[in-house]
Residue frames relative to the residue before (quaternion, step in Angstrom):
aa qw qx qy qz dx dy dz
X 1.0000 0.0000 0.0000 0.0000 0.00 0.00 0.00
X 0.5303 -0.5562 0.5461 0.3335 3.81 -1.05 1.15
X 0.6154 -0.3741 0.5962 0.3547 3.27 -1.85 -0.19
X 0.9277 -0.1406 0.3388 -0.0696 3.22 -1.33 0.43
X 0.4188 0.7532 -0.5023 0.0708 3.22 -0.13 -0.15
X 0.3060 -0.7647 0.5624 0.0732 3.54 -0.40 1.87
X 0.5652 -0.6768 0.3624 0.3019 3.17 -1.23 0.11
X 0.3265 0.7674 -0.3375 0.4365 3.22 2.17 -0.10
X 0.7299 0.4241 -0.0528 0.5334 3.37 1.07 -1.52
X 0.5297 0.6201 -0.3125 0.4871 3.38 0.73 0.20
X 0.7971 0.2899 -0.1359 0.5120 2.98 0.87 -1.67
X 0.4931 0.6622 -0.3804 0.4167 3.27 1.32 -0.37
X 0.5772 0.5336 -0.2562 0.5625 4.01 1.18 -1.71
X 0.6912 0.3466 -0.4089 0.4847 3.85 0.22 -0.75
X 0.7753 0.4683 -0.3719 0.2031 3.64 0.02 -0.93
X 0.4954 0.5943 -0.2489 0.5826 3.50 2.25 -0.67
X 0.5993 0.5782 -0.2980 0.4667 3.76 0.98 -0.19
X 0.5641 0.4122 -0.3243 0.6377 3.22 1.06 -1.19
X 0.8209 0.3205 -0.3686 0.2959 3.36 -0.35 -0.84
X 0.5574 0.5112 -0.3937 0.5225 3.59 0.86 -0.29
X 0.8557 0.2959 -0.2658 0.3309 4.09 0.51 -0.28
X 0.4214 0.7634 -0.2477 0.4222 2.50 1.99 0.85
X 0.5768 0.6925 0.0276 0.4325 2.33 2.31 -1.34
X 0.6083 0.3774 -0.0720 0.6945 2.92 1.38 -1.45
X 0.5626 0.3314 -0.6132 0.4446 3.74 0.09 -0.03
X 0.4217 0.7594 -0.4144 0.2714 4.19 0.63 -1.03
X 0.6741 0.6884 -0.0652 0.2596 2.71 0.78 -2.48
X 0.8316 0.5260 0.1049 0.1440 2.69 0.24 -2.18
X 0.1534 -0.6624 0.6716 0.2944 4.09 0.29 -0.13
X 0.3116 -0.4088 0.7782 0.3609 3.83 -2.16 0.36
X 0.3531 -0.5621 0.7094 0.2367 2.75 -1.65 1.14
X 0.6443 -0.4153 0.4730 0.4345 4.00 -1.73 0.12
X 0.8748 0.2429 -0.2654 0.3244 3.16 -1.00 1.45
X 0.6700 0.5570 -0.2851 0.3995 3.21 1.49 -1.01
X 0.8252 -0.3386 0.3125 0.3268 3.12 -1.37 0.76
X 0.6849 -0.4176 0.4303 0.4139 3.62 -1.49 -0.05
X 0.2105 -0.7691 0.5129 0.3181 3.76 0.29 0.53
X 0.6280 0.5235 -0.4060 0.4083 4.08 1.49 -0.41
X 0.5052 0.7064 -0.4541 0.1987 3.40 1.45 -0.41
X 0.6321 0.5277 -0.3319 0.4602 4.09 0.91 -0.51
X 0.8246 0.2453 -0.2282 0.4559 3.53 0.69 -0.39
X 0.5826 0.4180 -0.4865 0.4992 3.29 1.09 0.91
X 0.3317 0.6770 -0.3766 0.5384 3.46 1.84 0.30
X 0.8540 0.2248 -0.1968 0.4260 3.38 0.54 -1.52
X 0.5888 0.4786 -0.4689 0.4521 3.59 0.90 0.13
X 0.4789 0.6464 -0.4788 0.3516 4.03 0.69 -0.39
X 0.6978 0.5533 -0.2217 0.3972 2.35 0.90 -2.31
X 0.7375 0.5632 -0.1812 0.3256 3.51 0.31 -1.24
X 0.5788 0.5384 -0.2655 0.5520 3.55 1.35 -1.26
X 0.6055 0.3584 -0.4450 0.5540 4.28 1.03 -1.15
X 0.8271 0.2676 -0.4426 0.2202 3.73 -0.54 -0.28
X 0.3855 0.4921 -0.6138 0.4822 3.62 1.26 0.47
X 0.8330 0.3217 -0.2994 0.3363 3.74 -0.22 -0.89
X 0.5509 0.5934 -0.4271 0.4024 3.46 1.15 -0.06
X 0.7108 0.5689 0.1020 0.4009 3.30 0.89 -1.81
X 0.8242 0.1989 0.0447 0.5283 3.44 0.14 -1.93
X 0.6691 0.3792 -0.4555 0.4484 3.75 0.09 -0.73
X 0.6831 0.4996 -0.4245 0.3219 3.70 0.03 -0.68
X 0.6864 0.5557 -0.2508 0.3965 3.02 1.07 -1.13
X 0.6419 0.6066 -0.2444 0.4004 3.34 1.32 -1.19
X 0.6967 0.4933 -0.2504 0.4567 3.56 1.66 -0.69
X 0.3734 0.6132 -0.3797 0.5835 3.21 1.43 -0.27
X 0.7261 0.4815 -0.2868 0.3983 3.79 0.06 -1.37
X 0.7913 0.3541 -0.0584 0.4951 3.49 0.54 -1.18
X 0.4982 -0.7911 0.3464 0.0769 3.45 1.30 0.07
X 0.6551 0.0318 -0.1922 0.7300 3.17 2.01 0.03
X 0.7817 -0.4798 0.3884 0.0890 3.52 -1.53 -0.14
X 0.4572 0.7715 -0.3448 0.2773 3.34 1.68 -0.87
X 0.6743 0.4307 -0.2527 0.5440 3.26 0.71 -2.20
X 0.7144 0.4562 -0.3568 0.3926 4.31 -0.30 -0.78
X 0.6532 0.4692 -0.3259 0.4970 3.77 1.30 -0.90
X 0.5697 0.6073 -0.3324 0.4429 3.65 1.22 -0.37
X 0.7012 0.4951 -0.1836 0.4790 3.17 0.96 -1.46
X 0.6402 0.4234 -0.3578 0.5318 3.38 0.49 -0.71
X 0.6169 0.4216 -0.4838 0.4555 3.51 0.14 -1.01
X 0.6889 0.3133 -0.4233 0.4980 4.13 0.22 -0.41
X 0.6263 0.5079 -0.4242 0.4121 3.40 0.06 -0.05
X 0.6552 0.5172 -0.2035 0.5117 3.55 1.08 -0.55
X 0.4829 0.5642 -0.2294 0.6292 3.30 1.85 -0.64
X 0.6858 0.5086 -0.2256 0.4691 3.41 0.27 -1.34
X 0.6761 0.4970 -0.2863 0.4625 3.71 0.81 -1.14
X 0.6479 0.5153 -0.3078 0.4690 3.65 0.56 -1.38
X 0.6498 0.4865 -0.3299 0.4819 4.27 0.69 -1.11
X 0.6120 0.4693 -0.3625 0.5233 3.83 0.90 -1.27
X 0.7039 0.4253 -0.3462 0.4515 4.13 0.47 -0.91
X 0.6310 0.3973 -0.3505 0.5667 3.70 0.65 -0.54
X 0.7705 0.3033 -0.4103 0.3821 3.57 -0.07 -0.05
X 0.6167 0.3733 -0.5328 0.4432 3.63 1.10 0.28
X 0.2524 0.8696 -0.2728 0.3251 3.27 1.24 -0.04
X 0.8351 0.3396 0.0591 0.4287 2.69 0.59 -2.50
X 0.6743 -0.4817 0.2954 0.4754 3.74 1.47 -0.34
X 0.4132 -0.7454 0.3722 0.3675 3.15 1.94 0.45
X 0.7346 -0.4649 0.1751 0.4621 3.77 -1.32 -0.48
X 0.2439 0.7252 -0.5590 0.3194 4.00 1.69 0.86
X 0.8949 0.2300 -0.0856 0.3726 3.11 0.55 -1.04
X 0.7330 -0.4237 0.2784 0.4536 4.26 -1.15 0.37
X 0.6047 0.5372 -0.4004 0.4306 3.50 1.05 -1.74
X 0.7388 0.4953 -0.3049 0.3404 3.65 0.16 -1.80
X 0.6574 0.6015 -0.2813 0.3562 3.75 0.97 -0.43
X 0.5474 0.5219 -0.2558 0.6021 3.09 1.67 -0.89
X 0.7574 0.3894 -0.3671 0.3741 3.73 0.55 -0.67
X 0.5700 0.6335 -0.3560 0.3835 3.05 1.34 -0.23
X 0.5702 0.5409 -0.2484 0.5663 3.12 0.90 -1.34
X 0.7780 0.3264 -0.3043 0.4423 3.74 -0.30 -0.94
X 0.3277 0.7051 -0.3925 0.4912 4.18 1.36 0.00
X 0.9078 0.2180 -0.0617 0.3529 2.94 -0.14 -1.75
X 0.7112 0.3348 -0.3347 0.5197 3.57 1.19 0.07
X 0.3377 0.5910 -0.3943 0.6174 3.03 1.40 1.48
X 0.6997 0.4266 -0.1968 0.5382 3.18 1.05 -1.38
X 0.6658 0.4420 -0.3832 0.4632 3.71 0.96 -0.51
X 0.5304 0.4487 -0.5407 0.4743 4.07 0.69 0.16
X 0.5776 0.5824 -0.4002 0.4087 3.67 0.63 -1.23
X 0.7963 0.3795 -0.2472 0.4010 3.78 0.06 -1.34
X 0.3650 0.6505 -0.3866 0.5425 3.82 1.73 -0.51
X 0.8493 0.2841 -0.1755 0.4089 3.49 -0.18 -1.17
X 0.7074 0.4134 -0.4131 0.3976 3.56 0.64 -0.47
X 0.4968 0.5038 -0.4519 0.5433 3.81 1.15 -0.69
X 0.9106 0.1807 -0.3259 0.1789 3.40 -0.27 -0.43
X 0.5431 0.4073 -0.3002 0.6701 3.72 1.56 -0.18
X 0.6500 0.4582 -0.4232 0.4340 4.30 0.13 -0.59
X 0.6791 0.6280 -0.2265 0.3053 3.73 0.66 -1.66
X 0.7758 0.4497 -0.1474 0.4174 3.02 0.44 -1.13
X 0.5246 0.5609 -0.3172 0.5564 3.40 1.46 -0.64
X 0.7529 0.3815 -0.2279 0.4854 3.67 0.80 -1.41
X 0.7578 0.3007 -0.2980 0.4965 3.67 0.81 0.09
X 0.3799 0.6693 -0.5531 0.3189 3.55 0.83 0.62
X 0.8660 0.2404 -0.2390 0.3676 3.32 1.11 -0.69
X 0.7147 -0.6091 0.1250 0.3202 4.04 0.42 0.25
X 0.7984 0.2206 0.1266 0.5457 2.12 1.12 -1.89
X 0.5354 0.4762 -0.4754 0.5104 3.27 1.49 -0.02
X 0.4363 0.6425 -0.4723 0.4169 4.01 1.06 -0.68
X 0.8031 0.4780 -0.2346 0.2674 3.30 0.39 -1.27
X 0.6015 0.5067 -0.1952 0.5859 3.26 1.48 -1.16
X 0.7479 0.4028 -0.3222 0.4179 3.50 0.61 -0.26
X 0.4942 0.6912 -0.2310 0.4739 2.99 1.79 0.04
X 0.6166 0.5689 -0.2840 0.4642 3.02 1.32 -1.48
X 0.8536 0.4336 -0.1216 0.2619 3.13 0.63 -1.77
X 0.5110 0.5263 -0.3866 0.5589 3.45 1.86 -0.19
X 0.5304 0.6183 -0.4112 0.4091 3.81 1.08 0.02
X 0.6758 0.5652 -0.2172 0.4202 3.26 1.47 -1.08
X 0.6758 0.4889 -0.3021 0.4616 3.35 0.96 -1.16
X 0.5337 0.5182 -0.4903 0.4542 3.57 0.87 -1.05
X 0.7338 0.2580 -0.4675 0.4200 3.84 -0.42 -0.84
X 0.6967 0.4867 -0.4482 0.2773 3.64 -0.09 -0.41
X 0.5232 0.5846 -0.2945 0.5457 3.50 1.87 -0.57
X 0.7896 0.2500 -0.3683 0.4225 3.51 0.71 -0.62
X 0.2021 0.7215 -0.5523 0.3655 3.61 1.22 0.59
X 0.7595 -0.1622 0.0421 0.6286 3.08 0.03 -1.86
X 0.5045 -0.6515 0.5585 0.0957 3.45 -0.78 1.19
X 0.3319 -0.6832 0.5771 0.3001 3.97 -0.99 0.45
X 0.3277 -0.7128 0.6175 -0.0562 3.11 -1.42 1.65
X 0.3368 -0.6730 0.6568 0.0472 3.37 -1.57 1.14
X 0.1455 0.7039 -0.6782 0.1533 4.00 -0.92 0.48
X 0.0368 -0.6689 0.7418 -0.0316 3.30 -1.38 1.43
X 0.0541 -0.6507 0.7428 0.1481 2.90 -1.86 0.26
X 0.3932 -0.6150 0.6676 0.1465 3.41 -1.81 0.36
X 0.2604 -0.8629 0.4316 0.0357 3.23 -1.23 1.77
X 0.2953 -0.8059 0.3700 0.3556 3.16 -0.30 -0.14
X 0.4144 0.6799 -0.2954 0.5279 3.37 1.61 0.64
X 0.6146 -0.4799 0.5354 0.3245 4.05 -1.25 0.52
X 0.4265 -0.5749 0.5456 0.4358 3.63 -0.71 1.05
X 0.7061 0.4004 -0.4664 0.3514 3.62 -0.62 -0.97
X 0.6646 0.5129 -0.3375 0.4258 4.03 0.61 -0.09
X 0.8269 0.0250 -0.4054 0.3889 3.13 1.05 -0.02
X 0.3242 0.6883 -0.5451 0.3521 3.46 1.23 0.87
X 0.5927 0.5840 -0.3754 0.4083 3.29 0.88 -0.99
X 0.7085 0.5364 -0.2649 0.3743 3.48 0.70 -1.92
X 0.6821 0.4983 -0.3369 0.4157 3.86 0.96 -1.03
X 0.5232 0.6165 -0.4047 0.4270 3.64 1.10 -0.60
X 0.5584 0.5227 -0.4321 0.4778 4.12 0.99 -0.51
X 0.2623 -0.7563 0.5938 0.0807 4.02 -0.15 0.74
X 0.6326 0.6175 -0.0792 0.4606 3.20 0.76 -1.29
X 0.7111 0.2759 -0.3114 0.5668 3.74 0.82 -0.73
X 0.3613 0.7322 -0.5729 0.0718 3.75 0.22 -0.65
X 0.5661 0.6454 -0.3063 0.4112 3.29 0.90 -1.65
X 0.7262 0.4342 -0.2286 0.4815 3.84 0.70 -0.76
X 0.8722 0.0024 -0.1352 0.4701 3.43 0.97 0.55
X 0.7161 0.4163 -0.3192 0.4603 3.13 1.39 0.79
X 0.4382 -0.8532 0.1626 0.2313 3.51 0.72 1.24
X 0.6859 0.3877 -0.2248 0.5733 3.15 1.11 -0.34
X 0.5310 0.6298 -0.3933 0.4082 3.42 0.79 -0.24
X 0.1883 -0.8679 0.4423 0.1254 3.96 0.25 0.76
X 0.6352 0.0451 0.1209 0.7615 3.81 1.40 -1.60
X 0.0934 0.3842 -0.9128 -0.1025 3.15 -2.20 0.06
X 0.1431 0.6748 -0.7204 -0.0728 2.60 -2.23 0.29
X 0.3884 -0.7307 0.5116 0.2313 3.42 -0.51 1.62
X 0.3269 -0.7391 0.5885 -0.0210 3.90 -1.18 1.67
X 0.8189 0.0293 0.1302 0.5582 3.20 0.92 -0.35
X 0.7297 -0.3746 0.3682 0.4378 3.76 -1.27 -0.37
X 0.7604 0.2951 0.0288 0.5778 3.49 1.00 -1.29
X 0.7574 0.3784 -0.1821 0.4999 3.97 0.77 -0.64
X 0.3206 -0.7487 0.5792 -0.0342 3.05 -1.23 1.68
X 0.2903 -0.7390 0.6075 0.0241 3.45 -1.06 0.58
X 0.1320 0.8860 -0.4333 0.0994 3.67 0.20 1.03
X 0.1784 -0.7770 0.6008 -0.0597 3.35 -0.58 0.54
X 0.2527 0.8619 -0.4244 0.1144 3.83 -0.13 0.90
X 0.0059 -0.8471 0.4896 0.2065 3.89 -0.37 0.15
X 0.1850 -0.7726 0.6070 0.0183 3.12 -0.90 1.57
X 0.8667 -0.2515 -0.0552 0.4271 4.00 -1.02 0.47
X 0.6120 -0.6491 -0.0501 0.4490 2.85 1.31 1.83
X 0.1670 0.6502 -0.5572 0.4887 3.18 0.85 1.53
X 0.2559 -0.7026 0.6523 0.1239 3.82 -0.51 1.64
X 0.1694 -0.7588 0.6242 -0.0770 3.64 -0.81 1.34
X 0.0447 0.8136 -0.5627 0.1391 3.65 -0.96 1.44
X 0.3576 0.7693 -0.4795 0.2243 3.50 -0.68 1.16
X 0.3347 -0.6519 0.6653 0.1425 3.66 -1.35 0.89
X 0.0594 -0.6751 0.7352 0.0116 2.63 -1.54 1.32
X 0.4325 -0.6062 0.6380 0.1962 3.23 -1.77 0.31
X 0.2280 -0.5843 0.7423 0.2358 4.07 -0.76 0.65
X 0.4364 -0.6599 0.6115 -0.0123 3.03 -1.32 1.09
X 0.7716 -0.0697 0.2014 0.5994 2.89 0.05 -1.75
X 0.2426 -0.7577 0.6037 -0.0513 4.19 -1.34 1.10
X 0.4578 0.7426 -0.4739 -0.1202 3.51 -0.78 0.16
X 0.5716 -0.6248 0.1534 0.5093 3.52 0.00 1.14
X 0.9021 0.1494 -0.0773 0.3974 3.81 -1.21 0.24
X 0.5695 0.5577 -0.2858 0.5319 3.50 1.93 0.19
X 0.7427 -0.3874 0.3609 0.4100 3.46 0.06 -1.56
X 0.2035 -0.5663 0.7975 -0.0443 3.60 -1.27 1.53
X 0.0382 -0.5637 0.8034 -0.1880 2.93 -1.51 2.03
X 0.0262 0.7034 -0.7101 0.0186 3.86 -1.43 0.95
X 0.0977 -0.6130 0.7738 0.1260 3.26 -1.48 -0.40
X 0.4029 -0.7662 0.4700 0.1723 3.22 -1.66 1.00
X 0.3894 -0.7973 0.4154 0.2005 3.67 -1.10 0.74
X 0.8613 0.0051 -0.0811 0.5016 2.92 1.65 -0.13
X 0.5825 0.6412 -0.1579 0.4740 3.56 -0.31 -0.29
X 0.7904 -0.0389 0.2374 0.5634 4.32 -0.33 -0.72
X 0.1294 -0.8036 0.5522 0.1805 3.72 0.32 0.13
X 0.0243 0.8466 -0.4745 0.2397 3.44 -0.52 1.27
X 0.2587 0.8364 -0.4830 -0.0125 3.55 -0.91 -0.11
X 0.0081 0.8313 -0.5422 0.1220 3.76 0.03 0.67
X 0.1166 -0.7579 0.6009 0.2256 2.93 -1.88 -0.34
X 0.0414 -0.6987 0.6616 0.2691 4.01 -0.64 -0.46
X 0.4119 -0.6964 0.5858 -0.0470 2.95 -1.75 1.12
X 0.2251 -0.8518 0.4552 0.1288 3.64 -0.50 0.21
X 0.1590 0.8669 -0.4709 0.0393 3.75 -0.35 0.47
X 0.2163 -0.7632 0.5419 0.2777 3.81 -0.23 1.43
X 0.2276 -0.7575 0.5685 0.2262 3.77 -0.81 1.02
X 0.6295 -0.1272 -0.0945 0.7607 4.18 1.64 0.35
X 0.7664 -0.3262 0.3571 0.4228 3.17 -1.87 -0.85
X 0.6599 0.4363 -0.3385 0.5095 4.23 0.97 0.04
X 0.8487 0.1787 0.0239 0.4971 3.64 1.31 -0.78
X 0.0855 -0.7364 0.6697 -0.0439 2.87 -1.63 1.13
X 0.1582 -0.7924 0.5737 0.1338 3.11 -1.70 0.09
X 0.1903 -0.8629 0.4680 0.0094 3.14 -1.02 1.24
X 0.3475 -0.7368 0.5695 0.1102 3.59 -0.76 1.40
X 0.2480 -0.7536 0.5945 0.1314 3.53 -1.35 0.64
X 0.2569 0.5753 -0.7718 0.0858 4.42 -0.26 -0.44
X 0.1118 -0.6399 0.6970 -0.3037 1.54 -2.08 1.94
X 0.0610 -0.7706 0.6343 0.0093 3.66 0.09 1.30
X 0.3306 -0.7870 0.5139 -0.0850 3.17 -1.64 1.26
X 0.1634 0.8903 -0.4126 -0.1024 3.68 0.11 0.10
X 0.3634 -0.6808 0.5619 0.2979 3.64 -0.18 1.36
X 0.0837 -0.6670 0.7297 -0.1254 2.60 -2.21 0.89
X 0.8165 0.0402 -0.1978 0.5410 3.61 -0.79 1.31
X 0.8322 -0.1724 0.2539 0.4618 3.35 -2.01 0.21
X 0.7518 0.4278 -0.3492 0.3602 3.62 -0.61 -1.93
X 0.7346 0.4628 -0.2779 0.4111 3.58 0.37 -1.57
X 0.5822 0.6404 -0.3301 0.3769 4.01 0.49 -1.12
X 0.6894 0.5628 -0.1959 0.4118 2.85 0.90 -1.59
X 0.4836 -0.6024 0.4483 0.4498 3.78 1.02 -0.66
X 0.3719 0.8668 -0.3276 -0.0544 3.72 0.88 -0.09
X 0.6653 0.5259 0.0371 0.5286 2.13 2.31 -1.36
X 0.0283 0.9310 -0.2467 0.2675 3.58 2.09 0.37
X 0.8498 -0.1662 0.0885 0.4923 3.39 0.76 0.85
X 0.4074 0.7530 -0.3361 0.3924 3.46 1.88 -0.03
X 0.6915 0.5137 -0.2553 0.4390 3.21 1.07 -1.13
X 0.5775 0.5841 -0.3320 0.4638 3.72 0.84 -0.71
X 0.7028 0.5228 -0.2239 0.4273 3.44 0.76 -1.48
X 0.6765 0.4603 -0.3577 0.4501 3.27 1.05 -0.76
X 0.5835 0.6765 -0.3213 0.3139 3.62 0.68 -0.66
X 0.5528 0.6432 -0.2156 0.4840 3.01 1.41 -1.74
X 0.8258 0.3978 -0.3042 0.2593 3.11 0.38 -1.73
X 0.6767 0.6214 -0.2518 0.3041 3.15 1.83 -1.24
X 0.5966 0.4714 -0.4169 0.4980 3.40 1.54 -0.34
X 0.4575 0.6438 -0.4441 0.4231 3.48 0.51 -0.40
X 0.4344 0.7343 -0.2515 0.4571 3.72 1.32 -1.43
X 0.8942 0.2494 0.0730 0.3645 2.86 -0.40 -2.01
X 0.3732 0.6046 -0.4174 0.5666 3.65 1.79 -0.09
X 0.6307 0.4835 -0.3518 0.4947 3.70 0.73 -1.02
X 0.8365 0.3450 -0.2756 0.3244 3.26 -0.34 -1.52
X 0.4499 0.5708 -0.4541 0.5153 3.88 0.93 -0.40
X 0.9190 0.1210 -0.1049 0.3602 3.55 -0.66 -1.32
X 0.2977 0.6598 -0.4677 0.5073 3.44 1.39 1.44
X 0.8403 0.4384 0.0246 0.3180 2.59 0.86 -2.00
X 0.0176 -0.8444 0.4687 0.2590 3.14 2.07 -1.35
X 0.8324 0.3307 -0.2241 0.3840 3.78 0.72 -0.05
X 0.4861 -0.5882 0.5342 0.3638 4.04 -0.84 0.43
X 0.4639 -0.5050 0.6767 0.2681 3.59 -1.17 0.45
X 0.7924 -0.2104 0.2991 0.4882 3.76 0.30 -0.82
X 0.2692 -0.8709 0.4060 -0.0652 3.33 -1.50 0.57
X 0.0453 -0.7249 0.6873 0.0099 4.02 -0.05 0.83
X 0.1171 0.7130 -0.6823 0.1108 3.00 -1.67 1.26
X 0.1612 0.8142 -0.5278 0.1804 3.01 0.86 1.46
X 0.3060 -0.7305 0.4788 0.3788 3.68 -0.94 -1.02
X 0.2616 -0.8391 0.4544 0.1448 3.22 -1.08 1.01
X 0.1029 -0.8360 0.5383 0.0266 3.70 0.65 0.24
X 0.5565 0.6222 -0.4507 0.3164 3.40 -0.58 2.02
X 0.5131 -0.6898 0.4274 0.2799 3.03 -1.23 0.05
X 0.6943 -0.4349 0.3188 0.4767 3.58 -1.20 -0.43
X 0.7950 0.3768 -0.1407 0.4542 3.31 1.42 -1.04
X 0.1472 0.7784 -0.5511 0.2621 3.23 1.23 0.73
X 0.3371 -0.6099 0.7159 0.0441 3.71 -1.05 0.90
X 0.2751 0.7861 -0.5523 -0.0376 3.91 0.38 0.39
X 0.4486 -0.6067 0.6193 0.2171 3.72 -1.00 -0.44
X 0.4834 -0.7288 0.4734 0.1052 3.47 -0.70 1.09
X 0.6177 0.4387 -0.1781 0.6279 4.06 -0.41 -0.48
X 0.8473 0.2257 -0.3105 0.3671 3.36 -1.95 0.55
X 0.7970 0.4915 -0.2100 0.2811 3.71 -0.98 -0.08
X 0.7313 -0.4365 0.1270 0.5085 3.62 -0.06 0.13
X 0.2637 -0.8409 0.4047 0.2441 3.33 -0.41 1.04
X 0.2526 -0.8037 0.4875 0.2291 3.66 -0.39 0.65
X 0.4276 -0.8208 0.3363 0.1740 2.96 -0.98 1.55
X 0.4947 -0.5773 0.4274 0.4892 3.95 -0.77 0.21
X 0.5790 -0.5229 0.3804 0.4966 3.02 -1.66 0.06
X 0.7193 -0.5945 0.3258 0.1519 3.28 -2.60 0.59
């Protein structure tokens, strides 16, 4: 039998990756035609950021008995997200902006990995044999993450950003213009009820909005149900048009999905559904209705349904 693999070392092999395809993107010229050359290493840091928050922060709060060190982390991870959304945003690595966000990312991303090796590690290797088992099992999710990998998709509107930030805040309508969407129902200020059918697979899950900020970005993660977590982003491109970005982290579950069934289904559907909602906006030229509160969080917020501003249906 091989050695091991702890979960210390794991996280350790991912964080030297990022930094090594970070390198080599540097390095490199895009050749004509190829792909985003940033598109693998914002693969491996998603990928890498769901199994800290899936996996390790919880565990890490358990360990320590309070929340500080996981409320930190997340809060950088939430940091880390917002720079990764602004640089697809910005024209990705085609263009100067998207370099700068990149560049200013990753020497971000080197304070983040600073602090967790030294205050996260030691917690995760104090005990052996949990190290290991949590190893084992962050070994597992990765392959099922690089199954289906988290996916980015923008479209351009032809509508005033505040129209369609406003319009996406209605949970409740989707079902009227996004086909696969079956129910929402808004549970609370922050918690979503969803109800969706993807290559006829009846999909069900509650999310929590995390983090909100009017005409910018609504980031959630789910608490139960599909395991999921994403965000959309907002960006006025003048005073008639905007453009909105979706990421979307996925986590198979059961036989059908393992198997690969579901392989690229999920992307397509997005596309198609913005496309959808590209329609019904610059048909419609107008929101049904509008929440423009603020949410102010992280991924690892612990929040609590009930109390706080009720958000109102649509008008």
């Amino acid at each position: 039998m091989g050695t091991p693999i702890t979960a210390t070392r794991l996280l350790h092999e991912d964080h030297q990756r990022i930094r090594e395809l970070y390198q080599k993107l540097c390095q490199e010229s895009r050749p004509a035609g190829q792909e985003d050359p940033a598109r693998e290493l914002l693969e491996a840091l998603e990928i890498h950021s769901w199994l800290e928050e899936r996996l390790v922060y919880p565990l890490l709060t358990t360990a320590c008995q309070d929340d500080s060190l996981t409320q930190r982390l997340g809060g950088a991870h939430g940091d880390m997200k917002r720079l990764i959304s602004e640089f697809r945003l910005k024209g990705g690595y085609g263009g100067p902006e998207g370099r700068k966000v990149l560049g200013r990312l990753m020497i971000f991303l080197q304070e983040h990995v600073l602090e967790e090796e030294e205050q996260a590690f030691p917690v995760l290797a104090a005990g052996a044999a949990p190290n290991e088992e949590l190893g084992a099992d962050l070994a597992r999710l990765r392959g099922r993450m690089e199954m289906f990998p988290p996916f980015a998709h923008s479209i351009d509107l032809a509508v005033p950003l505040q129209v369609a930030y406003n319009q996406w805040t209605q949970f409740e309508d989707f079902p009227r213009f996004l086909a696969n969407v079956k129910e929402v129902r808004q549970a609370g200020p922050t918690r979503v009820e969803w109800r969706a059918e993807v290559a006829g697979k009846d999909l069900r899950w509650t999310s929590e909005i995390y983090e909100q900020t009017p005409d910018a970005r609504i980031a959630w993660r789910s608490l139960e149900g599909s395991m999921n977590a994403g965000s959309v982003s907002f960006l006025a491109l003048d005073e008639g048009s905007s453009r909105i970005l979706v990421e979307l982290n996925y986590e198979p579950q059961g036989l059908l999905e393992n198997l690969g069934a579901m392989v690229g289904v999920l992307p397509r559907y997005v596309a198609s559904n913005l496309q959808n909602y590209k329609e019904h906006l610059e048909r419609t030229r107008a929101e049904s209705g509008a929440w423009r509160g603020r949410v102010a969080g992280n991924p690892m917020d612990a929040r609590k349904s009930g109390g706080g501003e009720v958000r109102p249906g649509p008008s």
